[in-house]
N, CA, C and O atoms as a CHARMM CRD file, in Angstrom:
* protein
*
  348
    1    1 UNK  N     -7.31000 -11.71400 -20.84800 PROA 1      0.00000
    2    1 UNK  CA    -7.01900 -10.32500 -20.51400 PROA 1      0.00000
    3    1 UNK  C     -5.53300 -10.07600 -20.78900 PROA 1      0.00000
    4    1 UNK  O     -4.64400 -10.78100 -20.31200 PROA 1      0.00000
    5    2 UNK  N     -5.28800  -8.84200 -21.73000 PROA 2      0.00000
    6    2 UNK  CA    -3.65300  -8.68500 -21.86100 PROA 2      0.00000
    7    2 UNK  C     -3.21300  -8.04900 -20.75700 PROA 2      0.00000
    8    2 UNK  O     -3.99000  -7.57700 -19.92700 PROA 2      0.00000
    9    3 UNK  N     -2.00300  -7.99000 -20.66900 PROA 3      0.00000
   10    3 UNK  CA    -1.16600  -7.81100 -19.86200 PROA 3      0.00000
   11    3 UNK  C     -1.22600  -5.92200 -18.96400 PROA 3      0.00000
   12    3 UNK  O     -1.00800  -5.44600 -17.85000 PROA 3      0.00000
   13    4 UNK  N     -1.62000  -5.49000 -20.20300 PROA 4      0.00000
   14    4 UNK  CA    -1.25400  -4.01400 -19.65900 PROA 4      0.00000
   15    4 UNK  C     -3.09700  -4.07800 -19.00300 PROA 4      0.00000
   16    4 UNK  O     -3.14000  -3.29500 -18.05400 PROA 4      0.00000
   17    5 UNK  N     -4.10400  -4.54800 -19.16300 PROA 5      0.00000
   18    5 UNK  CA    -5.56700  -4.37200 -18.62100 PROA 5      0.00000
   19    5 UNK  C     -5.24900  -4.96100 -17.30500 PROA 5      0.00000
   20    5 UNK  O     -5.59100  -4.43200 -16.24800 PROA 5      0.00000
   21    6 UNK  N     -4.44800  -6.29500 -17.40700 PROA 6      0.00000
   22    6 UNK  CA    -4.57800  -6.53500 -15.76000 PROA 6      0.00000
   23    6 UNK  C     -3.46100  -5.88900 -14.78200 PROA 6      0.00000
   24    6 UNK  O     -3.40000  -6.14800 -13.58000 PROA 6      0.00000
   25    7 UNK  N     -2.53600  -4.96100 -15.50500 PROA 7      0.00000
   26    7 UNK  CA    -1.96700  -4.12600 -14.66000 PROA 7      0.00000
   27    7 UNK  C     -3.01700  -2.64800 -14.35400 PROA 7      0.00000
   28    7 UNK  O     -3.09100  -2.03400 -13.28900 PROA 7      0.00000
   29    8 UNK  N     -3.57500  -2.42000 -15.32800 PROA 8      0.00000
   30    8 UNK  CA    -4.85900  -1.09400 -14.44400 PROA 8      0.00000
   31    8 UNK  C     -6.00100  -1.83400 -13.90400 PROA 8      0.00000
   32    8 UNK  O     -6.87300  -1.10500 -13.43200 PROA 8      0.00000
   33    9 UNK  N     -6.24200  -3.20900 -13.84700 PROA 9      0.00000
   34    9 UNK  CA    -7.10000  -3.80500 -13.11400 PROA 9      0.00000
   35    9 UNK  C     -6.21400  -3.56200 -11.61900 PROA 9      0.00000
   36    9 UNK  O     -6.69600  -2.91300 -10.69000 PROA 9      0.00000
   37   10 UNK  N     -4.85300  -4.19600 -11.57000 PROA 10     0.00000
   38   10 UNK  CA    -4.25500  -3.65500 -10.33100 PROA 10     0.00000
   39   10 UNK  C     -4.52100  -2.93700  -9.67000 PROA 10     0.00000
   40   10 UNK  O     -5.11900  -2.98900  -8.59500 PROA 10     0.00000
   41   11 UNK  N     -3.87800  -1.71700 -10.53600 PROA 11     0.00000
   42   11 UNK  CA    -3.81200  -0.71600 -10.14300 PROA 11     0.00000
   43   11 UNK  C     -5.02200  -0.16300  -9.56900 PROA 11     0.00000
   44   11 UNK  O     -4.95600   0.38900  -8.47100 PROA 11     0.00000
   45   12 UNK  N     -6.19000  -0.25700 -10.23400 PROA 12     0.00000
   46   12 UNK  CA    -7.80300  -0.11400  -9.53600 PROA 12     0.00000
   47   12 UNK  C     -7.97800  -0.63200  -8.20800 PROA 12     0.00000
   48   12 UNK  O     -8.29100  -0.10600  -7.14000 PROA 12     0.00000
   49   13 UNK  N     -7.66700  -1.91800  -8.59100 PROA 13     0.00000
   50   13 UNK  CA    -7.92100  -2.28700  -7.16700 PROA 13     0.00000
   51   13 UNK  C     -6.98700  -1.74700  -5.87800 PROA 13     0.00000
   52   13 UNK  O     -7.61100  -1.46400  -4.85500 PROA 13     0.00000
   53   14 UNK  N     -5.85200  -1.62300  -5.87000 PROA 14     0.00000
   54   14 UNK  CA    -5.17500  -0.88600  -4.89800 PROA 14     0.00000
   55   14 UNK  C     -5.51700   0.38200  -4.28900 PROA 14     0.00000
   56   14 UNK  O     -5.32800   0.80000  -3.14700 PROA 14     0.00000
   57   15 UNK  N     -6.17800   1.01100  -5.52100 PROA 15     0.00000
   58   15 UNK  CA    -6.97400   2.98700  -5.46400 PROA 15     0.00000
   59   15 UNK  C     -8.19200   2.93200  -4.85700 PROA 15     0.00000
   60   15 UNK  O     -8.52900   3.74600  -3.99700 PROA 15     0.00000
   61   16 UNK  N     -9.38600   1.37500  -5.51100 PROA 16     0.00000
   62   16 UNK  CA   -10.11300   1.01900  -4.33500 PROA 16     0.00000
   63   16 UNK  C    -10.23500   0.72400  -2.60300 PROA 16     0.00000
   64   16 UNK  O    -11.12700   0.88100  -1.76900 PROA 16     0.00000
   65   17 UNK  N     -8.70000   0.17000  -2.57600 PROA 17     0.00000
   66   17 UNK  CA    -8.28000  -0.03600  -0.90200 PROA 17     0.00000
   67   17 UNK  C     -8.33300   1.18000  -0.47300 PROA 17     0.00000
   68   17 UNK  O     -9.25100   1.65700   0.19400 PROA 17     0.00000
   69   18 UNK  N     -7.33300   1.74500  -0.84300 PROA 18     0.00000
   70   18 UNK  CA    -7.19200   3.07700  -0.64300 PROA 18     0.00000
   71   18 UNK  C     -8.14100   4.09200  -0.03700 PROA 18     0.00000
   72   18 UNK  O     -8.11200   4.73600   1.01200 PROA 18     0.00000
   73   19 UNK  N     -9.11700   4.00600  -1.19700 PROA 19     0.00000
   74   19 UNK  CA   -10.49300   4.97100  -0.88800 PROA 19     0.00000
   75   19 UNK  C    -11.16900   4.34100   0.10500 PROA 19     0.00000
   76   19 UNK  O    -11.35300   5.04300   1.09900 PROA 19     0.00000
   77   20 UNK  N    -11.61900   3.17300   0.14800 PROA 20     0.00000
   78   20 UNK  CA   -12.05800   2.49300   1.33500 PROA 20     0.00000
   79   20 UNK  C    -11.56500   2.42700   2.80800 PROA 20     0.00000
   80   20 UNK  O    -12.19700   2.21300   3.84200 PROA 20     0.00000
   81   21 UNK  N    -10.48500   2.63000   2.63300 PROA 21     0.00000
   82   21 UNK  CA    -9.85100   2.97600   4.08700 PROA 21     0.00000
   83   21 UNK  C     -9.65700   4.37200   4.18500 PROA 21     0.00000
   84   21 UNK  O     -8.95800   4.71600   5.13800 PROA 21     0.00000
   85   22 UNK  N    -10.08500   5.25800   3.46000 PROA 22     0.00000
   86   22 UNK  CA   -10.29100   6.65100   4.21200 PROA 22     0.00000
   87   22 UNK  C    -11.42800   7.03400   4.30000 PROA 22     0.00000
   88   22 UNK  O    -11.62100   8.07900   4.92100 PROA 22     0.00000
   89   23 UNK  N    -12.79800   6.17100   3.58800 PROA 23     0.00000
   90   23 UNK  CA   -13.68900   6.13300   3.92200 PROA 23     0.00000
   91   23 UNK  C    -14.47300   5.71500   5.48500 PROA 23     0.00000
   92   23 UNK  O    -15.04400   6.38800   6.34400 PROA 23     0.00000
   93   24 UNK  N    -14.15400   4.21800   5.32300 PROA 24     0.00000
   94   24 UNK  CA   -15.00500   3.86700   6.15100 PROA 24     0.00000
   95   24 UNK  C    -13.77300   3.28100   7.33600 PROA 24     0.00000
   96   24 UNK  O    -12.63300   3.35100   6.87700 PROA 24     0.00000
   97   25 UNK  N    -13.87100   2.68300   8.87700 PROA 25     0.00000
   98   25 UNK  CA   -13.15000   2.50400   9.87600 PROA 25     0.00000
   99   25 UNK  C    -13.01100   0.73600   9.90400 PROA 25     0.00000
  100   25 UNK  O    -13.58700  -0.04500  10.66100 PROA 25     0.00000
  101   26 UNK  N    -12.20600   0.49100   8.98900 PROA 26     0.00000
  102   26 UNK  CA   -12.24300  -1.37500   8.64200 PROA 26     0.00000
  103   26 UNK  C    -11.11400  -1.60700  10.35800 PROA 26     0.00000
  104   26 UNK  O    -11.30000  -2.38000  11.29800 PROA 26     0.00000
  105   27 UNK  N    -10.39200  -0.93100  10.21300 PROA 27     0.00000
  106   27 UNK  CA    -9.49100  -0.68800  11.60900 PROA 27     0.00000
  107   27 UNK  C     -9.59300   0.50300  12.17700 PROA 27     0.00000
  108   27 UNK  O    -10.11500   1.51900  11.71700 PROA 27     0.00000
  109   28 UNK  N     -9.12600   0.35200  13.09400 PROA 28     0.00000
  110   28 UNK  CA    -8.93200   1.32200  14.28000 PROA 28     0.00000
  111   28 UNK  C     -8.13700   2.68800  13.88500 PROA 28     0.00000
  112   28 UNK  O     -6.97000   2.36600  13.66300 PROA 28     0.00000
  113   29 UNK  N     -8.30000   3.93100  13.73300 PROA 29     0.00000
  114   29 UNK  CA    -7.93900   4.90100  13.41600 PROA 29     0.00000
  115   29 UNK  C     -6.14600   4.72000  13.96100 PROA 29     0.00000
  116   29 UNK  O     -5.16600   4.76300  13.21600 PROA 29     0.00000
  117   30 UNK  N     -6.14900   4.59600  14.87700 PROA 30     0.00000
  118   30 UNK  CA    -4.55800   4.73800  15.27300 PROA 30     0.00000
  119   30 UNK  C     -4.17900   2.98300  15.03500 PROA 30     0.00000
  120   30 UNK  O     -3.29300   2.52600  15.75700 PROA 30     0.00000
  121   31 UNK  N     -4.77900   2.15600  14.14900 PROA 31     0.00000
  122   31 UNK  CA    -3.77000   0.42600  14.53400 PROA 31     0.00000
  123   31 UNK  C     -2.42300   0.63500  13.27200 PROA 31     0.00000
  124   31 UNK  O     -2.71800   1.54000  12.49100 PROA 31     0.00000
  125   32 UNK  N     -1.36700   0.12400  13.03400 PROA 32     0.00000
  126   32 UNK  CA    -0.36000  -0.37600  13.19000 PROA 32     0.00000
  127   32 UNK  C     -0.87800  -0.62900  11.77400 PROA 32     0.00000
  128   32 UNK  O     -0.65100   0.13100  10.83200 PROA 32     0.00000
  129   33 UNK  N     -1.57400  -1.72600  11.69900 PROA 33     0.00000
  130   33 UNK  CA    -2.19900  -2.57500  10.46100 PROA 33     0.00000
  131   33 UNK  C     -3.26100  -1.82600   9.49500 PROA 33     0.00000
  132   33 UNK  O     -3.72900  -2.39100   8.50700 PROA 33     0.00000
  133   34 UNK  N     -3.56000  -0.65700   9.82500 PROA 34     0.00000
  134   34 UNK  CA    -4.44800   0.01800   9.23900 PROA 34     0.00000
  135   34 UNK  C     -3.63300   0.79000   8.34800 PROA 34     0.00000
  136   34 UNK  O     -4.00800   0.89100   7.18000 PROA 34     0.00000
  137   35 UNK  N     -2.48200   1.40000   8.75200 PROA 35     0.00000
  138   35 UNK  CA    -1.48100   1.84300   8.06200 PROA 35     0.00000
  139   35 UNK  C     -0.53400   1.10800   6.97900 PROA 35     0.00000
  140   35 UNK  O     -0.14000   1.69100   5.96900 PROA 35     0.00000
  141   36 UNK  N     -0.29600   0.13200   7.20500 PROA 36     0.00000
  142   36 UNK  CA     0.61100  -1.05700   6.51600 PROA 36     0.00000
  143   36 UNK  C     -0.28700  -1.19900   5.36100 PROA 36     0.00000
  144   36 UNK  O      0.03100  -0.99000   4.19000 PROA 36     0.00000
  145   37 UNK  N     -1.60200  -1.62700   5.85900 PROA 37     0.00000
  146   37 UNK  CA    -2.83500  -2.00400   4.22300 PROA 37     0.00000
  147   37 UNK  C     -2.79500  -0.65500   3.68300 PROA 37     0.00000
  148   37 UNK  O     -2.98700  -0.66700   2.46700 PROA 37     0.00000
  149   38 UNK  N     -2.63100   0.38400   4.12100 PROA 38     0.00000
  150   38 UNK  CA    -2.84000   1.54700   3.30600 PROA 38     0.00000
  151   38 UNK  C     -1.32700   2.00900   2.31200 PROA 38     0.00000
  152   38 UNK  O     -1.23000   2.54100   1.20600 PROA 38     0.00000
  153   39 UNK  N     -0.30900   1.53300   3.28000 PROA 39     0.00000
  154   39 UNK  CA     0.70800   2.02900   2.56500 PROA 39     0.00000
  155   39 UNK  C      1.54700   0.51900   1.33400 PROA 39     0.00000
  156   39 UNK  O      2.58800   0.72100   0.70900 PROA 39     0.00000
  157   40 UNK  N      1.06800  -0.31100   1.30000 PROA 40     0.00000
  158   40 UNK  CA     1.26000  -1.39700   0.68400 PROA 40     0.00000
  159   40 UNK  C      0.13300  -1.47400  -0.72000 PROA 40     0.00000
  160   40 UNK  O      0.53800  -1.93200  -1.78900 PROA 40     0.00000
  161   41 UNK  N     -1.01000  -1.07200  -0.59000 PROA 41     0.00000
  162   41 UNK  CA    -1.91100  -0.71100  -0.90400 PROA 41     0.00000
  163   41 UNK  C     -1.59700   0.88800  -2.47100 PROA 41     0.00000
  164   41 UNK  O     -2.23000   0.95900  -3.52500 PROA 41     0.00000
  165   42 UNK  N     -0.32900   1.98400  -1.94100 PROA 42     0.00000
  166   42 UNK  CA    -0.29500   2.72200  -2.35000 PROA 42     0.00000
  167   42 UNK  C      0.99000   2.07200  -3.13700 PROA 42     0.00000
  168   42 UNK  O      1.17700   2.65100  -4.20700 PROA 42     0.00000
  169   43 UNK  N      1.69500   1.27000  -2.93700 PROA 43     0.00000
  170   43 UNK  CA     2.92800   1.13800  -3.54300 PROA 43     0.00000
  171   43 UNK  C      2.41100   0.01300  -4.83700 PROA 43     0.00000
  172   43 UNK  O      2.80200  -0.11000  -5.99800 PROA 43     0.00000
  173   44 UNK  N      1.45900  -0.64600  -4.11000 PROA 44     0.00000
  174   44 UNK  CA     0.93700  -1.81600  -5.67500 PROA 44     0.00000
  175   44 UNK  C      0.53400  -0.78100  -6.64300 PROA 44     0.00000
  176   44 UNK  O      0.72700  -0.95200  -7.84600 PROA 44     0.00000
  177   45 UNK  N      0.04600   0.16400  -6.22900 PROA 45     0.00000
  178   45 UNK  CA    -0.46300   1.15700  -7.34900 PROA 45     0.00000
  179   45 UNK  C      0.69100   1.68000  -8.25400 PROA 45     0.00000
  180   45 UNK  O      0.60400   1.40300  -9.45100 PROA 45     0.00000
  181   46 UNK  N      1.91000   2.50300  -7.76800 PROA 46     0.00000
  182   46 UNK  CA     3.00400   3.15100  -7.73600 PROA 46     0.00000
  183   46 UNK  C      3.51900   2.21000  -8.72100 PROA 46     0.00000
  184   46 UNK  O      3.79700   2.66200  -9.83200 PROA 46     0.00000
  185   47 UNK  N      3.76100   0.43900  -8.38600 PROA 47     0.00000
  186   47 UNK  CA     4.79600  -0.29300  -9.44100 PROA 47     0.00000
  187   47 UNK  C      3.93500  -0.87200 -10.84900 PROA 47     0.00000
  188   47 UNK  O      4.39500  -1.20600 -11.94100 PROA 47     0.00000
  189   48 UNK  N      1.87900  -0.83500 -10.14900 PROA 48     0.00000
  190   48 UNK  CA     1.66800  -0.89100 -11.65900 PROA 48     0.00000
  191   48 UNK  C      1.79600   0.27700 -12.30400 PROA 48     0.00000
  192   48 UNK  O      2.25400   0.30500 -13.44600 PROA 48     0.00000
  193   49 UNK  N      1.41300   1.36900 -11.66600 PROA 49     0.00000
  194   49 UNK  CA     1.73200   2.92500 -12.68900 PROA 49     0.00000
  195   49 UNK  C      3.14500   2.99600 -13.69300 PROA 49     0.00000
  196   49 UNK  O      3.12500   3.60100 -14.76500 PROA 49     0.00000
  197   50 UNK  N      4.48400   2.21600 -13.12500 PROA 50     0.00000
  198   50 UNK  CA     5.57200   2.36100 -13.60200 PROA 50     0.00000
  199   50 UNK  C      5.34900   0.88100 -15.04200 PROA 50     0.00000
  200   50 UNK  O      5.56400   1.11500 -16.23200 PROA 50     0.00000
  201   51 UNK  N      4.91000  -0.48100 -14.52400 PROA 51     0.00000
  202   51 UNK  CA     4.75400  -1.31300 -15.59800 PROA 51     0.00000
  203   51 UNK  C      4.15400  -0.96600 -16.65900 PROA 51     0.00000
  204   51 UNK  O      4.28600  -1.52100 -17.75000 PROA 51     0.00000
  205   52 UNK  N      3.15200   0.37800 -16.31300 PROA 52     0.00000
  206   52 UNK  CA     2.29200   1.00600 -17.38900 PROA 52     0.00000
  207   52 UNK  C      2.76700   1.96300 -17.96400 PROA 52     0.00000
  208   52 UNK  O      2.00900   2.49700 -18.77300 PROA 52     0.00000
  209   53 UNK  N      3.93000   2.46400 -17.83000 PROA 53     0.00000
  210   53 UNK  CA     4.84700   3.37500 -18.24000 PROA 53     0.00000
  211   53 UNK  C      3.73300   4.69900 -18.46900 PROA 53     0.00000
  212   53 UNK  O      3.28500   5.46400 -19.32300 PROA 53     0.00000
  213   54 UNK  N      3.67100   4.38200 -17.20600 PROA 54     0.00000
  214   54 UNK  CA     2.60000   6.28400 -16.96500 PROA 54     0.00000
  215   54 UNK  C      3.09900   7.25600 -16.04500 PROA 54     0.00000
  216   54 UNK  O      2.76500   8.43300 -15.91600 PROA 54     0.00000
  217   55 UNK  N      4.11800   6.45100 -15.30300 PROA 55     0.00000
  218   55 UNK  CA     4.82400   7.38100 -14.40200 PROA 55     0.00000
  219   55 UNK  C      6.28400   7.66100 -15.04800 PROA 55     0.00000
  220   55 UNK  O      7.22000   6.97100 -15.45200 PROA 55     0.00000
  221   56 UNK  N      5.94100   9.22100 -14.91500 PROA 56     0.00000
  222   56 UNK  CA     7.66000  10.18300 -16.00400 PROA 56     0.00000
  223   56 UNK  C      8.73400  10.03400 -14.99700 PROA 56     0.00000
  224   56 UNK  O      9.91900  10.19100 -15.29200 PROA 56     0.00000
  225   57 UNK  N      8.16900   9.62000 -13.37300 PROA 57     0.00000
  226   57 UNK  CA     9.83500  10.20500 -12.70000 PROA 57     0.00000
  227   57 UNK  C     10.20300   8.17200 -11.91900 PROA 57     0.00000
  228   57 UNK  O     10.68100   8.14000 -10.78500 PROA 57     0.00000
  229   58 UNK  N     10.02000   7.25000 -12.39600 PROA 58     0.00000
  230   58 UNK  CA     9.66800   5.67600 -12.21900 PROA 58     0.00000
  231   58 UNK  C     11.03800   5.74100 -10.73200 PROA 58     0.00000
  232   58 UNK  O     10.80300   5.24700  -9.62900 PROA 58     0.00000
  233   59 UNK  N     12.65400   6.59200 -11.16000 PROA 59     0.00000
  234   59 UNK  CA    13.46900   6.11200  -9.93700 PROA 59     0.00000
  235   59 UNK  C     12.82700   6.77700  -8.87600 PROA 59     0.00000
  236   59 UNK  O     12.29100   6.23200  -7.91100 PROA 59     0.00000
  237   60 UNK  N     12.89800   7.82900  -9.07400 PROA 60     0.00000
  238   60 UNK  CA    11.96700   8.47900  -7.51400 PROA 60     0.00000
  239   60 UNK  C     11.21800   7.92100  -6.86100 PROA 60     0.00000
  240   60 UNK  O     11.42700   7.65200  -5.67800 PROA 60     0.00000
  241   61 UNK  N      9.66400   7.48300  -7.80900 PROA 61     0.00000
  242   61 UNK  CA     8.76200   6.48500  -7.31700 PROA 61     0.00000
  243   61 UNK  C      9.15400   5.18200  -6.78200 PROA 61     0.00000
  244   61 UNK  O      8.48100   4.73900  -5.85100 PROA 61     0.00000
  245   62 UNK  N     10.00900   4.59200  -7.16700 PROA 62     0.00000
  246   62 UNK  CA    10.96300   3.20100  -6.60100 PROA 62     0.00000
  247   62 UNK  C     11.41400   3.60000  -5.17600 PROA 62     0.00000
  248   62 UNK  O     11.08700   2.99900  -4.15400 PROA 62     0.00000
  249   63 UNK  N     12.44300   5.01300  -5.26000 PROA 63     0.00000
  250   63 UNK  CA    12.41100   5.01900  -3.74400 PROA 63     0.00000
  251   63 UNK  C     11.76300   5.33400  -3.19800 PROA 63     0.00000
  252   63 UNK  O     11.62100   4.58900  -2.22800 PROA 63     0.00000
  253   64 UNK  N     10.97100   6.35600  -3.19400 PROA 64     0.00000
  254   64 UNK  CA     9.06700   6.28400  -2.52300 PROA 64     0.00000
  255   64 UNK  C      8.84500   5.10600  -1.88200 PROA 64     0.00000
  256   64 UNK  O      8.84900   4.81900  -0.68400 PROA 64     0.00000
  257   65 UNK  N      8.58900   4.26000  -3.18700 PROA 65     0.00000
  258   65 UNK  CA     8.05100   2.74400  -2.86600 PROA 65     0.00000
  259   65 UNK  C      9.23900   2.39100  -1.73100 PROA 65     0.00000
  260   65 UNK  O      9.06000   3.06100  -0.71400 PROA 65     0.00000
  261   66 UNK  N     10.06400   1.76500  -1.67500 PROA 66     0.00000
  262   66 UNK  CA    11.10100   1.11500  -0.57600 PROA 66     0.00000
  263   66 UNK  C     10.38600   1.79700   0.55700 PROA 66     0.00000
  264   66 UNK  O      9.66200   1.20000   1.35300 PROA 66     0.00000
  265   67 UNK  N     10.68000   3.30100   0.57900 PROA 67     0.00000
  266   67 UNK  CA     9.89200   3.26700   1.62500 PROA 67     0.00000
  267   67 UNK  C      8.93400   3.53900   2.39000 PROA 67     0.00000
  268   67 UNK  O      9.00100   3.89000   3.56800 PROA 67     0.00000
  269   68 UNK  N      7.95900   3.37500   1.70100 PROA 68     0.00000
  270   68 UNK  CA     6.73700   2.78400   2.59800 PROA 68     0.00000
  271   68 UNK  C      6.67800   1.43100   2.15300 PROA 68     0.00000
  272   68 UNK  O      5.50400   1.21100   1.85500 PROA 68     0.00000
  273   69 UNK  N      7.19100   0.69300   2.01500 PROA 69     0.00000
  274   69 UNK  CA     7.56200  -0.87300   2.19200 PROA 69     0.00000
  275   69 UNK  C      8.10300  -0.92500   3.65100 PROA 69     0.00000
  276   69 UNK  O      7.52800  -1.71900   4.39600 PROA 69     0.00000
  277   70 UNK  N      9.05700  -0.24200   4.12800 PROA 70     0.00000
  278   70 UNK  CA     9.79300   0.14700   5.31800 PROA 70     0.00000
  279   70 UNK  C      9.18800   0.24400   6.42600 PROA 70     0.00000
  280   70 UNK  O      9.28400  -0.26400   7.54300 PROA 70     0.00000
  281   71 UNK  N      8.30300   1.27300   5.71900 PROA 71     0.00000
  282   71 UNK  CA     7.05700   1.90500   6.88400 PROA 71     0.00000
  283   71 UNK  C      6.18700   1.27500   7.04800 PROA 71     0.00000
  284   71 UNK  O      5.46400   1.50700   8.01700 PROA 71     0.00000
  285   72 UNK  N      5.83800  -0.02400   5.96400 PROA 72     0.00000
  286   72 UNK  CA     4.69700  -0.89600   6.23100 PROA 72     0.00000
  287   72 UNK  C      5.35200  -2.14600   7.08800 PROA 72     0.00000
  288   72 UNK  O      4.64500  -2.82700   7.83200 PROA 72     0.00000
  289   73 UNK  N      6.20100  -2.29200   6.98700 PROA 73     0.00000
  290   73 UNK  CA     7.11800  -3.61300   7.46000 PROA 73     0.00000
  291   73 UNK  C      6.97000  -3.07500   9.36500 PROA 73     0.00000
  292   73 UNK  O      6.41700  -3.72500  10.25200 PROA 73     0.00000
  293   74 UNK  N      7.58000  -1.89000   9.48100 PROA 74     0.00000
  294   74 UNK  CA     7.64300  -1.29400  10.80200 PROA 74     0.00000
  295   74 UNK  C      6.64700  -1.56400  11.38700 PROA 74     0.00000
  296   74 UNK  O      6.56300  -2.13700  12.47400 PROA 74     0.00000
  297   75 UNK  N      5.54400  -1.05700  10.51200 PROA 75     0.00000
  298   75 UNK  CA     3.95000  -0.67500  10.89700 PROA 75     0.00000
  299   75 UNK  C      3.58300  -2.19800  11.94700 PROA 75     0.00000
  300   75 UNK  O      3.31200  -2.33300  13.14100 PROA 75     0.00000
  301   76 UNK  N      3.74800  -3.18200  10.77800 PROA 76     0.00000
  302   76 UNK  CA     3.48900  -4.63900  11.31000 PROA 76     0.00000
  303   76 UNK  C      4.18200  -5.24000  12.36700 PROA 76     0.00000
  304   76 UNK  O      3.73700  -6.18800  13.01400 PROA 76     0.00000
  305   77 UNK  N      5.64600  -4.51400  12.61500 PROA 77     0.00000
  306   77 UNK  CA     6.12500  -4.99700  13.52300 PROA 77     0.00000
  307   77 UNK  C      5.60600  -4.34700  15.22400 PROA 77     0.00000
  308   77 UNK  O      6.02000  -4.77900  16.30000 PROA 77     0.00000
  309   78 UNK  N      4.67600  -3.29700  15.03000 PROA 78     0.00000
  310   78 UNK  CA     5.13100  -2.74300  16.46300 PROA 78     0.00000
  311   78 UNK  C      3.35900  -3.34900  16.47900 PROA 78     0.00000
  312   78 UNK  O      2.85500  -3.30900  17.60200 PROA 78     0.00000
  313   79 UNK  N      2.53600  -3.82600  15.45900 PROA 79     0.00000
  314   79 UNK  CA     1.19800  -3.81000  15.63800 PROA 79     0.00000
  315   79 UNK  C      1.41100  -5.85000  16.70500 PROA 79     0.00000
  316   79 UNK  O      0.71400  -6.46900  17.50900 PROA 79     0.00000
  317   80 UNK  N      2.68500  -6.08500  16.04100 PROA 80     0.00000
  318   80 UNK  CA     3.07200  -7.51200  16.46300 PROA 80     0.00000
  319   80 UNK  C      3.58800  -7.18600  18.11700 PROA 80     0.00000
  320   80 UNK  O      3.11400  -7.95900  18.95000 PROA 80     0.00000
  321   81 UNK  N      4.38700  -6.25500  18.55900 PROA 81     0.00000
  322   81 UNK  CA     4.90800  -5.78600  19.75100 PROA 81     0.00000
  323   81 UNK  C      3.56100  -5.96300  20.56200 PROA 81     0.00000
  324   81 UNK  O      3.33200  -6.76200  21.47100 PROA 81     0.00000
  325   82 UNK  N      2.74800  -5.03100  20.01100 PROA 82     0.00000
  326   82 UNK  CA     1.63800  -4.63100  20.76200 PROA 82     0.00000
  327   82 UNK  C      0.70700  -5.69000  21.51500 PROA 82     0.00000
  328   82 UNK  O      0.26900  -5.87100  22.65100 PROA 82     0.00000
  329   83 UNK  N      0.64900  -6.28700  20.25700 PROA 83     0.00000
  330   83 UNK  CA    -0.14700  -8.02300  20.50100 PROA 83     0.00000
  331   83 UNK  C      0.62100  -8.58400  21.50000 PROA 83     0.00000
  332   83 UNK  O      0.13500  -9.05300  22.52900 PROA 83     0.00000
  333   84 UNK  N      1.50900  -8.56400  21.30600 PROA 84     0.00000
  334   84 UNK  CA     2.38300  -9.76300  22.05000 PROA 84     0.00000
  335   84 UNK  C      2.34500  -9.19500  23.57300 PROA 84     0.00000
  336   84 UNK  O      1.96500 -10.04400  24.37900 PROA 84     0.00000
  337   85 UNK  N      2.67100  -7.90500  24.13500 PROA 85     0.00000
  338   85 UNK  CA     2.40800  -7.68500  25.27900 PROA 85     0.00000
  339   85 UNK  C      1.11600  -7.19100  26.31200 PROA 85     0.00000
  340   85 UNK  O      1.12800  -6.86700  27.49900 PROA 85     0.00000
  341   86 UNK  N     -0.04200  -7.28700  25.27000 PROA 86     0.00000
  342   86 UNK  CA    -1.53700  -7.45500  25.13600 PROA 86     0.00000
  343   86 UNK  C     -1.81700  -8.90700  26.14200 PROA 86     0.00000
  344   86 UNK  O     -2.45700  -9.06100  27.18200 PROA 86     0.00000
  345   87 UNK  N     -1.00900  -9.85500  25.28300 PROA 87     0.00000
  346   87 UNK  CA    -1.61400 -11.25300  25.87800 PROA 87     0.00000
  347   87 UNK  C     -1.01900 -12.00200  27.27700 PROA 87     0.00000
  348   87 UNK  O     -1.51800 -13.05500  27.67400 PROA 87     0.00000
């Protein structure tokens, strides 16, 4: 498989997460972690779109991406808070 097929294989698969988690309830409407897979999920898409040179505005999308990297990092940390004073 060349290089640019397994970057829209990526990219598929990330648009698959995607749809699947606004489909169906894999997590909990309000978890921490439901958000993080979704927004990690949108950024794999975002950096293959740019390797595929399909996206016209790539710096914008970069900072996009950072942050919900940010927001996914957060996401995990308070879903970790939560746990921790759970047990």
């Amino acid at each position: 498989m060349e290089e640019k097929e397994q970057l829209r294989r990526i990219r598929d698969l990330a648009r698959e997460i995607m749809e699947t988690l606004l489909q169906e309830s894999f997590f909990n409407r309000g978890s921490h972690l439901r958000d993080s897979v979704e927004n990690l999920a949108n950024t794999v898409a975002a950096l293959a779109e740019i390797q595929l040179e399909e996206d016209k505005n790539a710096h914008d999308t970069l900072r996009y991406t950072i942050t919900k990297m940010r927001i996914a990092r957060n996401a995990v940390e308070q879903e970790k808070q939560t746990k921790k004073h759970l047990a």
